[in-house]
C-alpha positions as a Markdown table, in Angstrom:
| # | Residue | x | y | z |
|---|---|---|---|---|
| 1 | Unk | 99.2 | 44.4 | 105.9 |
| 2 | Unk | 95.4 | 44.4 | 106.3 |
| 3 | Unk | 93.9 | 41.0 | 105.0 |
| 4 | Unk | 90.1 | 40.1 | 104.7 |
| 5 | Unk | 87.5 | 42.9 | 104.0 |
| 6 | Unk | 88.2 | 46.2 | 105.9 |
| 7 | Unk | 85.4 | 47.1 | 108.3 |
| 8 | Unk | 83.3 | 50.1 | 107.1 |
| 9 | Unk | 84.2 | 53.5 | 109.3 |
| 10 | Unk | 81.9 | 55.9 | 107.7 |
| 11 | Unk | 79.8 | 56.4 | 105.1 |
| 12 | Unk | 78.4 | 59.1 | 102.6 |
| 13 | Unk | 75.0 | 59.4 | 101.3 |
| 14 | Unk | 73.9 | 62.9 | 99.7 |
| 15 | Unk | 76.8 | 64.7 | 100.3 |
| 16 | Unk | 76.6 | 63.8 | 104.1 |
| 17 | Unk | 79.6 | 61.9 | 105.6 |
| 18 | Unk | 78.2 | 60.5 | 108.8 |
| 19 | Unk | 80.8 | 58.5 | 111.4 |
| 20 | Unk | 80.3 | 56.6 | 114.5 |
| 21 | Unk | 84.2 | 56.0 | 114.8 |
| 22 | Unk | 86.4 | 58.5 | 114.0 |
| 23 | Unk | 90.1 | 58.0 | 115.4 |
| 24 | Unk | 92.7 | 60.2 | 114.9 |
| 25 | Unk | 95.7 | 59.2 | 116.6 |
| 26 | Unk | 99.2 | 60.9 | 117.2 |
| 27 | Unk | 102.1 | 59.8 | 119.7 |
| 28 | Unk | 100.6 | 61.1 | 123.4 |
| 29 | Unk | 97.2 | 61.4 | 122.4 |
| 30 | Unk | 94.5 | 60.4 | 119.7 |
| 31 | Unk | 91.0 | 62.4 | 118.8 |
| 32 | Unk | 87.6 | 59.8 | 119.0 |
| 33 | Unk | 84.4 | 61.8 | 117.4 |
| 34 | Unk | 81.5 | 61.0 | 115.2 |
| 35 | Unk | 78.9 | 63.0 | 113.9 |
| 36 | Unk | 78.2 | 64.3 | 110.4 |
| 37 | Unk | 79.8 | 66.3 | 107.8 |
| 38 | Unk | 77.2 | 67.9 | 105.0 |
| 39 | Unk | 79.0 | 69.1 | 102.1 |
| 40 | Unk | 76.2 | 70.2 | 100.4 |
| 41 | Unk | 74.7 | 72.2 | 102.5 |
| 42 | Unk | 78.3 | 73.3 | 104.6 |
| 43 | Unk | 77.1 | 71.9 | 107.9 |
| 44 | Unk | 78.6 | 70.4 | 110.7 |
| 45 | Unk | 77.0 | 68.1 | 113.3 |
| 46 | Unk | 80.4 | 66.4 | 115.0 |
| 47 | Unk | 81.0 | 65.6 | 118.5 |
| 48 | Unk | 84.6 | 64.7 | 119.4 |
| 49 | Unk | 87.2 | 64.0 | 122.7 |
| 50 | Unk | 90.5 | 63.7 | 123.6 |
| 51 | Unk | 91.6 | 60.0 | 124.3 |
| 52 | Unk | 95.3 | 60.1 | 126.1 |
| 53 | Unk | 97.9 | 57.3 | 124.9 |
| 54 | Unk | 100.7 | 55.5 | 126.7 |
| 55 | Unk | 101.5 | 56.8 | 130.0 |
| 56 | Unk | 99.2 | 59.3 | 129.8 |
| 57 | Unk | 96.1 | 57.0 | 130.0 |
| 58 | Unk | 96.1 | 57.0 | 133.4 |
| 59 | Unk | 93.8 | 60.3 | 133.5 |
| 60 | Unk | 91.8 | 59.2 | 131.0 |
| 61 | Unk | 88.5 | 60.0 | 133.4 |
| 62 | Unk | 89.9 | 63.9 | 132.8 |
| 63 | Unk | 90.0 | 63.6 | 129.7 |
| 64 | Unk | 86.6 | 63.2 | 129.0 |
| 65 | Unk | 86.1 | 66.3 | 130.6 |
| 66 | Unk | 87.8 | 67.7 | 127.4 |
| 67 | Unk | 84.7 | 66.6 | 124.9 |
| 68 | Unk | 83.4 | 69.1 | 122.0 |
| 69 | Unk | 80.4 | 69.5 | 119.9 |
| 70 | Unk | 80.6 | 71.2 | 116.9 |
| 71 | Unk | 77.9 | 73.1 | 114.5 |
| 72 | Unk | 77.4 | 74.8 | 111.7 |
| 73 | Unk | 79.1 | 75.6 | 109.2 |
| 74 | Unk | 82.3 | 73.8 | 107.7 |
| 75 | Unk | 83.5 | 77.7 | 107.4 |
| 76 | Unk | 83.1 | 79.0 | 110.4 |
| 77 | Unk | 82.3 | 76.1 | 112.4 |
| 78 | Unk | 81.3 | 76.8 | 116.1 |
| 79 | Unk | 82.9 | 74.3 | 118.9 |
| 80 | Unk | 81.5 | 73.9 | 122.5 |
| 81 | Unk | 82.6 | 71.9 | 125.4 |
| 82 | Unk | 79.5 | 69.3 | 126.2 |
| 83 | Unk | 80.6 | 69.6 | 129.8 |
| 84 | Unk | 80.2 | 72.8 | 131.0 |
């Protein structure tokens, strides 16, 4: 049970959800990104990586090999790799 005030992972001002730590975590590996999401205006600014859990963590340099930008639209959002 969380006690105390819950530190603040996001916010939204003008239909713009903006996020310096997203985490979304599963059993072998979790997602870390932040960027923006505009409702508004259907746009997407978001960078995000793969972050390996347990064992896995070992190759975590590789993994940042495996980061994404995204832009555009919420849609039909288009997703890069940053590395190559």
């Amino acid at each position: 049970m969380w006690r105390g005030k819950r530190p603040r992972r996001f916010t939204i001002k003008e239909g713009v959800i903006h996020t310096d730590k997203l985490r979304v975590s599963g059993k072998l590996f979790a997602m870390l990104g932040h960027g923006d999401v505009d409702f508004l205006r259907n746009k997407l600014d978001f960078d995000i990586r793969i972050d390996a859990a347990g064992p896995g963590a070992v190759l975590t340099p590789i993994y940042k090999l495996f980061e994404y930008h995204g832009e555009g639209s919420l849609t039909k959002p288009i997703w890069r790799p940053k590395r190559f």
